[in-house]
N, C-alpha and C positions, 0 to 999 in steps of 0.2 A: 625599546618600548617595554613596557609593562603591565600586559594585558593578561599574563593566565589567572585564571581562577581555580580555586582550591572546592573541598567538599562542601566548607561554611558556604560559598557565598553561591554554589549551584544550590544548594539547600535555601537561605534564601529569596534567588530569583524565584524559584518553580513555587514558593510559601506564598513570596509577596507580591511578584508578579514583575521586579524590577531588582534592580541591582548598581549600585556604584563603583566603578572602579577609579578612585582619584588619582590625579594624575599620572594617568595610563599613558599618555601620548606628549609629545614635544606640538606645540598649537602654532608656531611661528611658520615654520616651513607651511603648513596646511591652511593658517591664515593669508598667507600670500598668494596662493593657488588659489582657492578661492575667489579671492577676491580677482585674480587673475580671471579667473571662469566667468565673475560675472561682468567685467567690463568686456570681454570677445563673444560671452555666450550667450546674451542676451539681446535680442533685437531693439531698434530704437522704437521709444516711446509707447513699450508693450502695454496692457493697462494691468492692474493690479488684481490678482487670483483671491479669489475667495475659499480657504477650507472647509475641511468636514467639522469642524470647530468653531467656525467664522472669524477668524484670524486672516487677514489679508498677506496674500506672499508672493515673491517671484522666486524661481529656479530655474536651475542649469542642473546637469546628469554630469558625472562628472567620473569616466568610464575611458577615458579614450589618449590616446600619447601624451595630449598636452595635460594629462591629471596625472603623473607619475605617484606622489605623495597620497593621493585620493585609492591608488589601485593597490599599493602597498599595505595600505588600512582595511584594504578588504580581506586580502590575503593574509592579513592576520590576525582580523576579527573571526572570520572561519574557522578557523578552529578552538575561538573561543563560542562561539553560537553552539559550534557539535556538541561543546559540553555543557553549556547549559541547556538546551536542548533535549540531549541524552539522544540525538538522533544524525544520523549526516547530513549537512546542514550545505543546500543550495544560495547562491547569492543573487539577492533582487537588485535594486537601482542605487547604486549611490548616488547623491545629489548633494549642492549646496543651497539652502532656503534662506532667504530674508521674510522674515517675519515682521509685522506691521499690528500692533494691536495684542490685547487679551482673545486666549483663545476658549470655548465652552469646553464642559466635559463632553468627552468623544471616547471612542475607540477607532485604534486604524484597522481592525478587519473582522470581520463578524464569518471568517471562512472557518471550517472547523478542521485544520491542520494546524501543527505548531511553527507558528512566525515569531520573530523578534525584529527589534529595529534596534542599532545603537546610535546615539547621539550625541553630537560637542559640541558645546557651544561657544565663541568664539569672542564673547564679551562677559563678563562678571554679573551672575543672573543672581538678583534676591527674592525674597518674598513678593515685594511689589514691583516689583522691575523684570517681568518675567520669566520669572524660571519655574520651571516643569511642577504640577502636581499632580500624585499620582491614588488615587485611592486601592492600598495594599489589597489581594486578595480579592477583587471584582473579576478578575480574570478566570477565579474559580467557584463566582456566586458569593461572594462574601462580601458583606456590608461594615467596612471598617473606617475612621475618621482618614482622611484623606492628611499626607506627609507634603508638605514642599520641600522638592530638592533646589540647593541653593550652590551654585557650582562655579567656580573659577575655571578660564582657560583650559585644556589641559585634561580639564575631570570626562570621563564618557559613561554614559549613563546607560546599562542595557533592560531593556522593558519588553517584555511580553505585548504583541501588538492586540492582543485581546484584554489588557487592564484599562480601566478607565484612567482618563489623563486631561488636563488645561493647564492655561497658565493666568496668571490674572496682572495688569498692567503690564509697563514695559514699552520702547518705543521700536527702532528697529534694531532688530538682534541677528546676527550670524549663526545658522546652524552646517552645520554638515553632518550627514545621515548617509545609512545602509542597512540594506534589512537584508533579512535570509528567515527560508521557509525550509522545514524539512523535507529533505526527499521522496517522493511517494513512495508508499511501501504496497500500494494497489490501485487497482483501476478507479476509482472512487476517488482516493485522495489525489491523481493524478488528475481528474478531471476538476476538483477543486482548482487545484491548480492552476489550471487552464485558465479557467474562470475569471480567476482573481487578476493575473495579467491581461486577459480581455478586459477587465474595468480600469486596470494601470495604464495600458496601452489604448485606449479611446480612440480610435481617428478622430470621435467630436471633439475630444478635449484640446484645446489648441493653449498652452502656457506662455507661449511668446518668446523659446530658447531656441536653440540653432541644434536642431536634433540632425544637422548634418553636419556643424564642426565638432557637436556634443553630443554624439546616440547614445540610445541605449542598447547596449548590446552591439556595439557596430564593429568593422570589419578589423578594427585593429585590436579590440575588445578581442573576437573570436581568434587570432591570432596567437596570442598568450597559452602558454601549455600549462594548462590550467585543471585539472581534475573531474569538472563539472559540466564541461564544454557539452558531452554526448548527453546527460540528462537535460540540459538544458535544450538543444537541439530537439530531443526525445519527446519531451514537452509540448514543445511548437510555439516555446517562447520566442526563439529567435525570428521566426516567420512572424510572430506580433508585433515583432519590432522592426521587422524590413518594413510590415502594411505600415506603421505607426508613421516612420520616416516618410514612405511614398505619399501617404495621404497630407502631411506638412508639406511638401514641398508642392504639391497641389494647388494648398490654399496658398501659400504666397503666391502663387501662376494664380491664383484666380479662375482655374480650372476642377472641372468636378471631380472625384476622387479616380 
């Protein structure tokens, strides 16, 4: 893989709020897991999720044995987050989304730590056929003509979760995603933290995946000698995500949480 980034292109993610790495990654292997995940990881006849953008989607988390290639990608996207970042850099959810439709301009987090998310997309995205647009420099109050990135297989796209972003047409598209938030560096940013996976980890929010063959965070997750394990624990991420699991298997029982 060929994911490090040099001084140009930390220079400008943090300017413009986004960054290109073209083809960083081999898509095949990751195209098959995937789609792997979502024929095991998805319940039948879930109904279709509405975003913070109004783009219609399903997902699966994809964290746990049967995503070898998904976990891999994380473990070496981390170290590309720390440096553009400029911070030690924690890991949120990786997931695979099907997207359904144009999405509005949004932001995914209005918390005021430094988050990123990176993304691939798993079909050949154009201007009118879905692919990302991102208005440069909104992440730091800046008003500038909005870029479409237009990306082949392969290409991963890393963006500051505070830029503004949509996408305009398009039918359904393969994404796969992982985000990472910096490490608290105090009580304050730690209960941001907090926060932000309370609204990730919902008990209301019910997606319709098998957050018991696909958790977040689950037990063969925590397993892995992995660096992050104690601030994540630290956190009480991982207790949002045991309530997360217990409260889904709930509602399939049709019992109360």
């Amino acid at each position: 893989m060929s994911l490090d980034v040099d001084a140009g292109a930390v220079y400008r993610f943090r300017r413009d709020g986004y960054e290109v790495l073209r083809g960083g990654i081999n898509p095949r292997p990751l195209s098959a897991e995937v789609d792997d995940a979502f024929l095991h990881g998805l319940r039948a006849n879930v109904p279709i999720n509405e975003g913070s953008g109004g783009a219609g989607f399903l997902g699966v988390i994809m964290m746990c044995e049967e995503t070898p290639v998904s976990l891999e990608l994380v473990d070496t996207l981390a170290v590309t987050a720390a440096r553009l970042m400029g911070r030690e850099a924690l890991p949120g959810r990786a997931k695979a989304t099907q997207y359904f439709g144009s999405t509005d301009w949004h932001v995914d987090s209005d918390v005021p730590i430094p988050s990123l998310g990176f993304v691939t997309y798993l079909e050949p995205l154009t201007a009118d056929a879905g692919a990302l647009r991102i208005r440069p420099g909104s992440h730091l109050g800046e008003v500038r003509d909005p870029v479409v990135i237009e990306t082949t297989p392969g290409d991963v796209i890393a963006f500051d979760e505070h830029v503004a972003h949509s996408s305009a047409g398009g039918t359904l598209r393969r994404q796969w995603r992982v985000d990472f938030f910096a490490d608290p560096l105090n009580t304050d940013e730690a209960a941001h933290a907090h926060a932000m996976f309370e609204r990730i980890l919902d008990p209301a929010w019910y997606l319709g995946d098998d957050s018991d063959g696909y958790p977040s965070y689950g037990s063969y997750w925590q397993t892995l000698d992995r660096p992050w394990h104690a601030r994540l624990r630290d956190l009480g991420i991982y207790d949002l995500a045991a309530r997360h699991r217990h409260a889904m298997r709930n509602r399939r029982r049709g019992t109360a949480p």
